[in-house]
Backbone and ligand atoms as CSV (ligand in chain L), in Angstrom:
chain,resi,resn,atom,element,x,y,z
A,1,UNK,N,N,9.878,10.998,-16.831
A,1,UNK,CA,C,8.548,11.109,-17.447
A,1,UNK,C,C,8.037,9.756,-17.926
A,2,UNK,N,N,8.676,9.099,-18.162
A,2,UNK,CA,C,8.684,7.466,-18.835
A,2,UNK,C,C,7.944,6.781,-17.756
A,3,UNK,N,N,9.142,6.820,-16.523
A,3,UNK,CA,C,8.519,6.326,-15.746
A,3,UNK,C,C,6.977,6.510,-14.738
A,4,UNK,N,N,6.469,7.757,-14.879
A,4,UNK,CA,C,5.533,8.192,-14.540
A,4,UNK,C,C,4.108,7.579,-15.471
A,5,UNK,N,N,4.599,7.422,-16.565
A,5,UNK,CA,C,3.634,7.302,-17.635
A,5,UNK,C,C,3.090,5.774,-17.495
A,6,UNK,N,N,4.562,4.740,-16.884
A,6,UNK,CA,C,3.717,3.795,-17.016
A,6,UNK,C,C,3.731,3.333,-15.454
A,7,UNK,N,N,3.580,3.968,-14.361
A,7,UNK,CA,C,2.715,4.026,-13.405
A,7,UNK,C,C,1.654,3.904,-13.382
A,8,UNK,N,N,1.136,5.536,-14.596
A,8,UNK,CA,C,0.208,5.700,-14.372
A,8,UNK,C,C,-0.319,4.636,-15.470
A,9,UNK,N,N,-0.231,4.413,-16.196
A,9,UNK,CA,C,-0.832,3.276,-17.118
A,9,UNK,C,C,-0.876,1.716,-16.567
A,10,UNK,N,N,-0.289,1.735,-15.828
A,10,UNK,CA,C,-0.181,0.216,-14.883
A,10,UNK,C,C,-1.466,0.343,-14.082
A,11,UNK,N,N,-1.844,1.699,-13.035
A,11,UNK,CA,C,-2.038,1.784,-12.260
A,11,UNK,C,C,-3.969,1.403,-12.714
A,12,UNK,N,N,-3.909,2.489,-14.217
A,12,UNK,CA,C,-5.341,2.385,-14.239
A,12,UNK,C,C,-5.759,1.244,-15.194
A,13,UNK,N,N,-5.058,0.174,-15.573
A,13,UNK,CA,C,-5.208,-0.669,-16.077
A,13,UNK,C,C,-5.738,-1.675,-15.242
A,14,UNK,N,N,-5.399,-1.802,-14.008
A,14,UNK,CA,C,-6.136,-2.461,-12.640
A,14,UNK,C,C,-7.376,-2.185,-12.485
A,15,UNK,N,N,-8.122,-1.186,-13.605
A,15,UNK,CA,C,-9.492,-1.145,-13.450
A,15,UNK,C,C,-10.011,-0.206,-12.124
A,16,UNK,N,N,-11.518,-0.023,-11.989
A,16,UNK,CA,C,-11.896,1.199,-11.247
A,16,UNK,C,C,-11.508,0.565,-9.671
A,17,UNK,N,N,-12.297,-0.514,-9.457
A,17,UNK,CA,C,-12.052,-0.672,-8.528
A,17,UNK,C,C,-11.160,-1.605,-7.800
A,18,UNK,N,N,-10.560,-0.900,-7.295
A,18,UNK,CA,C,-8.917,-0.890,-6.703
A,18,UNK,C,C,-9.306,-1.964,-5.453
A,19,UNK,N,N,-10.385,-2.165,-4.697
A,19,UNK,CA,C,-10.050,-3.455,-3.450
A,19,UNK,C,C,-10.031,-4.576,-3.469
A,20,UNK,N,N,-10.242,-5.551,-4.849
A,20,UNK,CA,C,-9.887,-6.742,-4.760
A,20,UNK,C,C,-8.564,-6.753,-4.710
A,21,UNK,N,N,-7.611,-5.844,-5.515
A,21,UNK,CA,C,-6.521,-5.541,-6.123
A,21,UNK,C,C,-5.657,-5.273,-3.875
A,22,UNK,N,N,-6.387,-4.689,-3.388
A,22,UNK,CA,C,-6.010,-4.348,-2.230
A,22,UNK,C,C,-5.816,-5.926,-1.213
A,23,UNK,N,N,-7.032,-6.467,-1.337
A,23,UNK,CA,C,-6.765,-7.862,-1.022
A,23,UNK,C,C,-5.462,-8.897,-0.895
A,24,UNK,N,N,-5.702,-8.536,-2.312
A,24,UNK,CA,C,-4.058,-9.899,-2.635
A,24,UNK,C,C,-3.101,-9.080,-1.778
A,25,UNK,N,N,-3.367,-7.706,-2.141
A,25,UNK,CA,C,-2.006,-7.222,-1.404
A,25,UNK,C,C,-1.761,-7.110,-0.009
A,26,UNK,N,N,-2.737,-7.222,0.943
A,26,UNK,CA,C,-2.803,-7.720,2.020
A,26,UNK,C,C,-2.668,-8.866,2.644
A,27,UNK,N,N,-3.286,-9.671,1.752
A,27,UNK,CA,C,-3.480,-11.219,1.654
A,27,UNK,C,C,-1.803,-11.385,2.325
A,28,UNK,N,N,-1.323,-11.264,1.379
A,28,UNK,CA,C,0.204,-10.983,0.844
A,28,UNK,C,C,0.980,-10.549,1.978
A,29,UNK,N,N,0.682,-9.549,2.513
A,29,UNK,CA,C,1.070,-9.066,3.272
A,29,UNK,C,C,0.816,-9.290,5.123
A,30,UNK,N,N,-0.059,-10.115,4.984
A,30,UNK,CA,C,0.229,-11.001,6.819
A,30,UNK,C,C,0.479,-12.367,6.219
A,31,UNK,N,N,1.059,-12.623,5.337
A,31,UNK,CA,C,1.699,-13.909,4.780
A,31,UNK,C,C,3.066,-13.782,4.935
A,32,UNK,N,N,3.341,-13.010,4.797
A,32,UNK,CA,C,4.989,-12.237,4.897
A,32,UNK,C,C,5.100,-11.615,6.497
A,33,UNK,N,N,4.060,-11.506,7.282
A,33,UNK,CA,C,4.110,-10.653,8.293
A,33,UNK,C,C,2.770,-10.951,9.093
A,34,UNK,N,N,2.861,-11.986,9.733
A,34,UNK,CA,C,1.249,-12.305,10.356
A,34,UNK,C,C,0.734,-11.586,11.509
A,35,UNK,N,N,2.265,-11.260,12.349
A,35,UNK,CA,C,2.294,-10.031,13.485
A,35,UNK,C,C,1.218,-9.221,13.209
A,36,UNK,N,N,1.202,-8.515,12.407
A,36,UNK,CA,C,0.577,-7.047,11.588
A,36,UNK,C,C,-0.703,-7.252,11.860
A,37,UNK,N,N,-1.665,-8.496,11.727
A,37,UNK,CA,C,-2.757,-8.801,11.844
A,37,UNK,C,C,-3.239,-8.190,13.201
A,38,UNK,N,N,-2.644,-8.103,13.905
A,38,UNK,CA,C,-2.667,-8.110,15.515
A,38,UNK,C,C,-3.196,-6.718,16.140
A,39,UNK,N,N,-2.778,-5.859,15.344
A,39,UNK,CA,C,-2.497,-4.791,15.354
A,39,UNK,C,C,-3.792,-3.894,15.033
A,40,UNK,N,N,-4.423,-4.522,14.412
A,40,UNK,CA,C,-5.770,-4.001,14.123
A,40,UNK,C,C,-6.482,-4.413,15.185
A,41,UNK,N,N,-7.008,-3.638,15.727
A,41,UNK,CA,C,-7.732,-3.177,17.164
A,41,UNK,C,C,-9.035,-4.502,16.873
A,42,UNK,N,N,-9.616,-4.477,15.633
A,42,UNK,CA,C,-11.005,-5.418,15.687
A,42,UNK,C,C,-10.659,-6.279,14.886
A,43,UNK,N,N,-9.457,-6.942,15.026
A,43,UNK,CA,C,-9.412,-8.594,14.424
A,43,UNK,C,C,-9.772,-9.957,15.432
A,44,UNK,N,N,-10.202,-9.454,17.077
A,44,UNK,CA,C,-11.211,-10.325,17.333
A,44,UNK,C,C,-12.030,-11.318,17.326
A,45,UNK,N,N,-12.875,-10.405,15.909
A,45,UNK,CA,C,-14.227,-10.642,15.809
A,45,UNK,C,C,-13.886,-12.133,14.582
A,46,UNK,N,N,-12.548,-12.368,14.198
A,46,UNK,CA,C,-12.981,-13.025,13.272
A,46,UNK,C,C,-11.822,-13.889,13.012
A,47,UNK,N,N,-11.963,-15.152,12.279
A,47,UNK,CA,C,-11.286,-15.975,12.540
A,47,UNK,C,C,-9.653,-16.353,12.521
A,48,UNK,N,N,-9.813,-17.119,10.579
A,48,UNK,CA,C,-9.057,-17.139,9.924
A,48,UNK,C,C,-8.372,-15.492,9.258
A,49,UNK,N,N,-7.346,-15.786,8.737
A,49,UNK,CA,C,-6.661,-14.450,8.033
A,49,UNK,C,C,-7.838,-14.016,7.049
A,50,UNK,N,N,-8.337,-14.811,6.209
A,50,UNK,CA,C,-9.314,-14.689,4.664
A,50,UNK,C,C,-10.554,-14.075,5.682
A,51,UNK,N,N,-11.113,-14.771,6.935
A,51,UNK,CA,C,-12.104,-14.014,7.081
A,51,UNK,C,C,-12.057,-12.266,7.780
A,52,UNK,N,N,-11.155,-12.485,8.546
A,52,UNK,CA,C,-10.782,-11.267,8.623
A,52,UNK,C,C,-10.218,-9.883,7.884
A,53,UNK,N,N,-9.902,-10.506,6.867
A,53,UNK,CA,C,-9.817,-9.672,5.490
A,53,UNK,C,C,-10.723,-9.256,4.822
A,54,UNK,N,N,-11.703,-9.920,4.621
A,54,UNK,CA,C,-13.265,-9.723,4.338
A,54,UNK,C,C,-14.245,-9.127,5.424
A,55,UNK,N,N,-13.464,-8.824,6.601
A,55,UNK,CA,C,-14.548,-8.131,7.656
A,55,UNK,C,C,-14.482,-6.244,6.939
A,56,UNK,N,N,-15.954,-5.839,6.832
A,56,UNK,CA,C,-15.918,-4.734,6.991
A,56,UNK,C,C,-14.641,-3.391,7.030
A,57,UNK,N,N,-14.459,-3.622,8.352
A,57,UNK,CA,C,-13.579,-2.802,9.029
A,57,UNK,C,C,-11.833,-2.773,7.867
A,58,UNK,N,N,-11.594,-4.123,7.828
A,58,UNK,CA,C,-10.646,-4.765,7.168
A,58,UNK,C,C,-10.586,-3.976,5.876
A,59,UNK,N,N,-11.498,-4.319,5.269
A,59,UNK,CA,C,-11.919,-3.852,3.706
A,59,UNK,C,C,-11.832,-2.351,3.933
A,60,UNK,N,N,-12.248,-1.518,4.758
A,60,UNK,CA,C,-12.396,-0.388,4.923
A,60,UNK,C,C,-10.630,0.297,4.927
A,61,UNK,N,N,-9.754,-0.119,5.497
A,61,UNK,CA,C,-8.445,0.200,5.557
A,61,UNK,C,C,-7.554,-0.215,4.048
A,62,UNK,N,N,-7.958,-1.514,3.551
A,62,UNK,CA,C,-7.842,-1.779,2.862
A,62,UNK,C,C,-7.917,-0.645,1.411
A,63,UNK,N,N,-9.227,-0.172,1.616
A,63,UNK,CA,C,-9.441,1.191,0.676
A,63,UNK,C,C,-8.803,2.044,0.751
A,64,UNK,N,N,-8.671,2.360,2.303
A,64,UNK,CA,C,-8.388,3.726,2.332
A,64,UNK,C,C,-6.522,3.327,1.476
A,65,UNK,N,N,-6.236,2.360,1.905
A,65,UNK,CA,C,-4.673,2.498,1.334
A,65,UNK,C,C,-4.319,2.529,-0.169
A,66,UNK,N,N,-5.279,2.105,-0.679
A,66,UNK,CA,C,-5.376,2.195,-1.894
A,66,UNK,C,C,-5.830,3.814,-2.614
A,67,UNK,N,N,-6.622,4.251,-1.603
A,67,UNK,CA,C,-6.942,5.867,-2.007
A,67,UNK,C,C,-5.566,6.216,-2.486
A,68,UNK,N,N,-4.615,6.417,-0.924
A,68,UNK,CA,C,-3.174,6.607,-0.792
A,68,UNK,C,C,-2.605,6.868,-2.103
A,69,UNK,N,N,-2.536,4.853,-2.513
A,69,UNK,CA,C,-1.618,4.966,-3.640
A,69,UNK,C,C,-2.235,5.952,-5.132
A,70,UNK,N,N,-3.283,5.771,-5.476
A,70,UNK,CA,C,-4.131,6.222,-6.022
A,70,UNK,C,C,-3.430,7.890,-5.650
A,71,UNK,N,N,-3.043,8.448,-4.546
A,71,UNK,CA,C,-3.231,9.810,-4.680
A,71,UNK,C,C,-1.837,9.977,-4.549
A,72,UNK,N,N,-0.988,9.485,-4.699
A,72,UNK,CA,C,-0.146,9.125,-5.057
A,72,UNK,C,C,0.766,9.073,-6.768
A,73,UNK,N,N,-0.289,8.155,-7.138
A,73,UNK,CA,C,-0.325,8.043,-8.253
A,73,UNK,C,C,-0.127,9.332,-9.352
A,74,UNK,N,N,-1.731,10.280,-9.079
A,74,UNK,CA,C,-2.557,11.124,-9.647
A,74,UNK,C,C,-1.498,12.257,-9.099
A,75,UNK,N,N,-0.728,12.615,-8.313
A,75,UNK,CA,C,-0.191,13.313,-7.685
A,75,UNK,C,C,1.867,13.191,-7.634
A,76,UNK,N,N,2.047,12.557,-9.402
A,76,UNK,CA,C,3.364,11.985,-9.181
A,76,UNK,C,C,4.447,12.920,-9.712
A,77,UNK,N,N,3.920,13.983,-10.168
A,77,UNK,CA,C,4.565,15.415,-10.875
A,77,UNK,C,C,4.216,16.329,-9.656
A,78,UNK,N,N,4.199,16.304,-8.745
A,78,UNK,CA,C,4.090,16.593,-7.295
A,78,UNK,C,C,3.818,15.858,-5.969
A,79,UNK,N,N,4.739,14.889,-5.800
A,79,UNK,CA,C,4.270,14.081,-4.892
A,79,UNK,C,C,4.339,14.961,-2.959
A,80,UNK,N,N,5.424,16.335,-3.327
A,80,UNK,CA,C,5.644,17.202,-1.934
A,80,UNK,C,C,4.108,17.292,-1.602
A,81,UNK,N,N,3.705,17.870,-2.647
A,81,UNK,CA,C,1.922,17.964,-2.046
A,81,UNK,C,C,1.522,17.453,-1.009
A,82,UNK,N,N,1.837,16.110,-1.084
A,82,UNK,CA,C,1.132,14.801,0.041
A,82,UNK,C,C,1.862,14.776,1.285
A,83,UNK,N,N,3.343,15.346,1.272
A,83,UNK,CA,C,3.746,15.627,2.238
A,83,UNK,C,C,3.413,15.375,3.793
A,84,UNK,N,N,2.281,16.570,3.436
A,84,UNK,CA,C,2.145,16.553,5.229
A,84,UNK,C,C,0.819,15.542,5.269
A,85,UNK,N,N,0.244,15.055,4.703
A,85,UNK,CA,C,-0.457,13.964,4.760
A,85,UNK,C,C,0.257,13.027,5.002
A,86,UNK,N,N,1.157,12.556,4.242
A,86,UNK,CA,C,1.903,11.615,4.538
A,86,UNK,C,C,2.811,11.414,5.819
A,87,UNK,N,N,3.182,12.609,6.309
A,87,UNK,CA,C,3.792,12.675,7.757
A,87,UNK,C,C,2.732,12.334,8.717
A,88,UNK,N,N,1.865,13.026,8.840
A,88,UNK,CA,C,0.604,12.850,9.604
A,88,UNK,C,C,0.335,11.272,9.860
A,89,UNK,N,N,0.315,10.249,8.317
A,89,UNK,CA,C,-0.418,9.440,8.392
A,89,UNK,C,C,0.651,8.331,9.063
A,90,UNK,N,N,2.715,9.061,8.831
A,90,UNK,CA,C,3.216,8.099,9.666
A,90,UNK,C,C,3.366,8.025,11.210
A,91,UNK,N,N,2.562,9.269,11.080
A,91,UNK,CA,C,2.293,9.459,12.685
A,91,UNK,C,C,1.317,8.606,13.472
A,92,UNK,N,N,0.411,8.343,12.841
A,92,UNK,CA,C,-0.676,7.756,13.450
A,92,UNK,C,C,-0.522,6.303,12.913
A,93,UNK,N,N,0.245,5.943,12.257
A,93,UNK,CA,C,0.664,4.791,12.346
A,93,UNK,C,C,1.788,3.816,13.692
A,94,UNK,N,N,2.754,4.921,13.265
A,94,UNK,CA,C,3.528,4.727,14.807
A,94,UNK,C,C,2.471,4.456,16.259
A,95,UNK,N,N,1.289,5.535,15.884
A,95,UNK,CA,C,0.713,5.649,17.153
A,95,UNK,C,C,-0.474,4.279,17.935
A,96,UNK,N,N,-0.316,3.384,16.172
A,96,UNK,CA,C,-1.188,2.182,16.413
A,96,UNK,C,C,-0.197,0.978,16.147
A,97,UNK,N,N,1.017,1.343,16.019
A,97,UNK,CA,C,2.000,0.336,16.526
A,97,UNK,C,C,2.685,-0.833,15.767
A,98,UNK,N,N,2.333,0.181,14.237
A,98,UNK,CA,C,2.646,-0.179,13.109
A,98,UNK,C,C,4.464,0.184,13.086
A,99,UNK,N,N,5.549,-0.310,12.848
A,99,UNK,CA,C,6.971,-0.848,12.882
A,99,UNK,C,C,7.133,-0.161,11.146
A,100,UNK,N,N,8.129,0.819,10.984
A,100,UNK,CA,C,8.769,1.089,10.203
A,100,UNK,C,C,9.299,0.375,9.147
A,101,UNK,N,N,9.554,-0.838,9.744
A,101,UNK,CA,C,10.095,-1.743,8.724
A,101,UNK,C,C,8.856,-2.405,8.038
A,102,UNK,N,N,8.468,-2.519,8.291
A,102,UNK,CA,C,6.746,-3.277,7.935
A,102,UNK,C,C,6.226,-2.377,6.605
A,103,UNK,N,N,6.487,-1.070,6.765
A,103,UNK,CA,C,6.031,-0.294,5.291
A,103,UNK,C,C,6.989,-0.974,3.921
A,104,UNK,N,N,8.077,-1.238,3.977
A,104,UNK,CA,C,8.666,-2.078,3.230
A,104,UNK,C,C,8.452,-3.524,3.047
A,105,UNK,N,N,8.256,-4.238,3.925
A,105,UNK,CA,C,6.861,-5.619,3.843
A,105,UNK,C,C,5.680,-4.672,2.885
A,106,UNK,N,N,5.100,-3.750,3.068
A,106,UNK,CA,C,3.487,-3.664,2.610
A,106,UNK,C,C,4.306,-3.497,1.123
A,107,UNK,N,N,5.502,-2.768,0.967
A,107,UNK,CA,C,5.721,-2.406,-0.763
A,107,UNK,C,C,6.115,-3.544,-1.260
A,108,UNK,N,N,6.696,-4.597,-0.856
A,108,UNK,CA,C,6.753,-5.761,-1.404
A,108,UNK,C,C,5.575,-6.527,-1.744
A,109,UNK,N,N,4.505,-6.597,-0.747
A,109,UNK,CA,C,3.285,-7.089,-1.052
A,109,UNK,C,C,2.348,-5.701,-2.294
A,110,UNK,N,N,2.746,-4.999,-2.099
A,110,UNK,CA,C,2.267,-4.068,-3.559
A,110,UNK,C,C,3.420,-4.744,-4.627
A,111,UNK,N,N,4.063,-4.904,-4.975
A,111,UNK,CA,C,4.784,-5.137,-6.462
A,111,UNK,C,C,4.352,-6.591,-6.022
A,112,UNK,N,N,3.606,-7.758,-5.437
A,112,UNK,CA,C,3.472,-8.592,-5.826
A,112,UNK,C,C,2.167,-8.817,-5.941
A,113,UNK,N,N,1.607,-7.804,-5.732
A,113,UNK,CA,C,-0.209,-7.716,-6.329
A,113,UNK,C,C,0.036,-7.715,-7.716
A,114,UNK,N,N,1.378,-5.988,-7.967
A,114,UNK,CA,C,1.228,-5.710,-8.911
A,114,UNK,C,C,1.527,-7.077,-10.783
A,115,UNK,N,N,2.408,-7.629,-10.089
A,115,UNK,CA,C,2.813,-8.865,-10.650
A,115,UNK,C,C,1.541,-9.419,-10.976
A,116,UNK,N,N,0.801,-9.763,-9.726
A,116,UNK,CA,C,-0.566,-10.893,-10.457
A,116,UNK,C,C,-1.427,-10.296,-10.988
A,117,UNK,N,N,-1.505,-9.167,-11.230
A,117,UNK,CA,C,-2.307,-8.671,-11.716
A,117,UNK,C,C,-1.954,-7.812,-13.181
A,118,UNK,N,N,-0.781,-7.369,-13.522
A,118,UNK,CA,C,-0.278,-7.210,-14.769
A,118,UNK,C,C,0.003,-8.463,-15.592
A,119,UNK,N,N,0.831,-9.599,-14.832
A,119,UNK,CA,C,1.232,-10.275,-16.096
A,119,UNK,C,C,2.618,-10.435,-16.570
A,120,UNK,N,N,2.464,-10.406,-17.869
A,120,UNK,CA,C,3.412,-10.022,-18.535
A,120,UNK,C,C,3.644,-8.479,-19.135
A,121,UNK,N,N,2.861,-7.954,-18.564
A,121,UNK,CA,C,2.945,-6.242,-18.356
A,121,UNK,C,C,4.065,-5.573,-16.889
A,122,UNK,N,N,4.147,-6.931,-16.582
A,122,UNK,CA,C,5.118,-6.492,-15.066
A,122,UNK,C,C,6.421,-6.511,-15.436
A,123,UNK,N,N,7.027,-5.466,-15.726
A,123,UNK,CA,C,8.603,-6.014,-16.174
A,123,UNK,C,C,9.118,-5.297,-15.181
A,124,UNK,N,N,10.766,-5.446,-15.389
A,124,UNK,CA,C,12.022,-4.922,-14.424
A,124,UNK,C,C,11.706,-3.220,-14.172
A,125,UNK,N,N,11.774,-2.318,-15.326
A,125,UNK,CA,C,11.571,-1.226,-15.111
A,125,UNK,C,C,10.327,-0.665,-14.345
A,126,UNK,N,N,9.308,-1.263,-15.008
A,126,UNK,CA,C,7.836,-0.776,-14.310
A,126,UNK,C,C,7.913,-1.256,-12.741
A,127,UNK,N,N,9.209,-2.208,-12.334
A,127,UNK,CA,C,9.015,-2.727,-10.980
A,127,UNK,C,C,9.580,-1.334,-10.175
A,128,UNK,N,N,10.817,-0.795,-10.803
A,128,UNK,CA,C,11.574,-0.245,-10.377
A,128,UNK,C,C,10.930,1.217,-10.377
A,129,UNK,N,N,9.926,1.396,-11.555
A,129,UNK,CA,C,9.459,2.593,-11.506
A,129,UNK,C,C,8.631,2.961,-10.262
A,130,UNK,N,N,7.859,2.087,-9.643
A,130,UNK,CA,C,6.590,1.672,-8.466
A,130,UNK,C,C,7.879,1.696,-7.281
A,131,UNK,N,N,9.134,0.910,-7.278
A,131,UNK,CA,C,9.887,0.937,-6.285
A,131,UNK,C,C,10.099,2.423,-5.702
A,132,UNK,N,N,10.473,3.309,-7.147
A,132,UNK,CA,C,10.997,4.704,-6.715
A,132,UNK,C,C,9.432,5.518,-6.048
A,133,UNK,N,N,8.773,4.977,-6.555
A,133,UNK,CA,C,7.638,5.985,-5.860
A,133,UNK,C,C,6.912,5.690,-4.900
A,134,UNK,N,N,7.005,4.433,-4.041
A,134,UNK,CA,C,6.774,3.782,-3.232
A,134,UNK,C,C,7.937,4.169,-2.204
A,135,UNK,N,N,8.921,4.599,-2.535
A,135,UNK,CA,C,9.895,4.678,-1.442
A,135,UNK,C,C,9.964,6.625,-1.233
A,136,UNK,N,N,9.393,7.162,-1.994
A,136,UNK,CA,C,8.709,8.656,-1.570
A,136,UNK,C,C,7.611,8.787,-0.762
A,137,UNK,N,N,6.974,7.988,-0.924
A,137,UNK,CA,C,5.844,7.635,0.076
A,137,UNK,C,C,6.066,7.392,1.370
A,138,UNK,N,N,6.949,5.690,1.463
A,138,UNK,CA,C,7.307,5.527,2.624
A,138,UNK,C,C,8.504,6.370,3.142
A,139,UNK,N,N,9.174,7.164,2.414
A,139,UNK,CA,C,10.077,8.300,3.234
A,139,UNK,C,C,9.254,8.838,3.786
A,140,UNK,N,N,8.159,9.838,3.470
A,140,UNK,CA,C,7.574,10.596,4.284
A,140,UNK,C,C,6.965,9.910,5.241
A,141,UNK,N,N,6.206,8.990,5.482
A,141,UNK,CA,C,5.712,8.292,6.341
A,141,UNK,C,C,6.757,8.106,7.620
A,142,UNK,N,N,7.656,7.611,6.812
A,142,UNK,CA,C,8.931,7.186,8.074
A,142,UNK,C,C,9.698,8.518,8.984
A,143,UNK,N,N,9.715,9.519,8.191
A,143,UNK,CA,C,9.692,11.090,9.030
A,143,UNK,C,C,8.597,10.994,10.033
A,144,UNK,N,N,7.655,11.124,9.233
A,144,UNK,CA,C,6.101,11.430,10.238
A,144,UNK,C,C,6.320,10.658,11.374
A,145,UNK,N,N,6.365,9.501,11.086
A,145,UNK,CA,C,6.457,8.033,12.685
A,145,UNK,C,C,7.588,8.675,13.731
A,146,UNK,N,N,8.686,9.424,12.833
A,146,UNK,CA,C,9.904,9.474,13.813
A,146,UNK,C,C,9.370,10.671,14.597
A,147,UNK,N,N,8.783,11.722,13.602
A,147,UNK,CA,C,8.759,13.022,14.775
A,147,UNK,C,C,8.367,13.010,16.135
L,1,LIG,C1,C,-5.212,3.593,9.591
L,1,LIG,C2,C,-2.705,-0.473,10.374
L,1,LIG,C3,C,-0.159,0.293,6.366
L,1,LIG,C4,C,-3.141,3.937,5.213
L,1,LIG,C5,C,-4.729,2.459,10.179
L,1,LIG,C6,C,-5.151,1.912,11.449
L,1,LIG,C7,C,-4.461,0.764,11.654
L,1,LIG,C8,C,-3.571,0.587,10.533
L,1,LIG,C9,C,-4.580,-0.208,12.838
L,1,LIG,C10,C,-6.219,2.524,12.374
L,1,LIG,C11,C,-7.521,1.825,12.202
L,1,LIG,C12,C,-8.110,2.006,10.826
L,1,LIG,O1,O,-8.262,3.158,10.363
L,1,LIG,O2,O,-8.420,0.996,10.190
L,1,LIG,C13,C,-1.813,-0.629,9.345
L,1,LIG,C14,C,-0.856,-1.716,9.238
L,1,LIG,C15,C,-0.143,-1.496,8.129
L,1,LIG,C16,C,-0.645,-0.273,7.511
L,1,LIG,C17,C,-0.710,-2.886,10.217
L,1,LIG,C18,C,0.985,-2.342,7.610
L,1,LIG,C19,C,2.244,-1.976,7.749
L,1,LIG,C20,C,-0.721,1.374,5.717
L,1,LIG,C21,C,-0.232,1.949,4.487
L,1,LIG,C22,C,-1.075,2.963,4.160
L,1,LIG,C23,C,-2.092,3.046,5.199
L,1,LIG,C24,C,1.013,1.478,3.726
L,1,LIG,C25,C,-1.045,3.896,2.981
L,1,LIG,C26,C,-0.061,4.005,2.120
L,1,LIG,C27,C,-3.965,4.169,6.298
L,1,LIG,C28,C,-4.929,5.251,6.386
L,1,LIG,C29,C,-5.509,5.162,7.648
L,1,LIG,C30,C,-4.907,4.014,8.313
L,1,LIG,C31,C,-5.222,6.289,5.288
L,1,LIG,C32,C,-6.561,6.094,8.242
L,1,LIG,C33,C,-5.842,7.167,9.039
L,1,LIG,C34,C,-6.798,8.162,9.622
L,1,LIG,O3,O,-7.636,7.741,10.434
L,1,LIG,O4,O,-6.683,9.340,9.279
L,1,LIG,N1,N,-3.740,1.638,9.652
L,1,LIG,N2,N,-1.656,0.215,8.285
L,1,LIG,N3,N,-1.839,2.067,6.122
L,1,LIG,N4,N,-3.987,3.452,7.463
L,1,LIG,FE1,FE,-2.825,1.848,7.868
């Protein structure tokens, strides 16, 4: 319960809107993994990593992953709920050629958003608390990809 509490108190302390917050963590995340960039069907259109992060489309995924955690979040005294969402969504990840191991790249680049953006509000436990529920997430995901 502890740990839920300051999830959720971490989570909404990041303020309403969650996509700058999505940024870094992307940012972050083809910094650690530039492959990944690739992978998005309309990175094309645009140059550098920063501008392509700022394209539309970009920003748009960007949200939606943040919905995720967000429902996630709101949903942590039942996370089975999300279940078959979450299978689904590792399905269609697999299906755009997104690598299993890479969801563990994206949770590392989440606890290091979460870092720049807490502070000294980021401690060991609250890391570990986001670890455990980040790795319920990506379990189901990683079912979904395999089925
Ligand atoms: C869809 C890539 C991680 C949530 C997509 C699409 C791509 C993609 C190419 C389809 C195009 C689009 O909708 O923009 C990636 C890559 C990831 C990643 C490279 C890094 C490993 C995640 C994570 C989440 C997520 C961790 C959530 C926790 C979504 C959602 C959709 C989506 C909600 C829309 C699915 C739908 O159309 O129903 N992703 N993704 N993605 N992604 Fe990701």
């Amino acid at each position: 319960e502890k740990e839920k509490e300051m999830i959720r108190d971490s989570w909404e302390s990041l303020g309403r809107n969650k996509v700058p917050h999505g940024m870094v963590m992307f940012s972050r995340l083809f910094e650690l993994e530039p492959a990944l960039l690739g992978l998005f069907q309309y990175n094309t259109s645009c140059g550098s990593t920063q501008d392509c992060l700022a394209s539309p489309e970009f920003l748009d995924h960007v949200t939606k992953v943040m919905l995720v955690v967000d429902a996630a979040v709101s949903h942590l005294d039942d996370l089975l709920s999300l279940e078959d969402f979450l299978l689904n969504l590792g399905r269609k990840h697999q299906a755009v050629g997104v690598d299993t191991q890479s969801f563990a790249v994206v949770g590392e680049s989440l606890l290091y958003m979460l870092q720049c953006a807490l502070g000294e509000t980021y401690t060991a436990p609250l890391r570990q608390a986001w670890l455990n529920m980040y790795s319920v997430v990506v379990s189901a995901m990683s079912r979904g990809w395999a089925q």
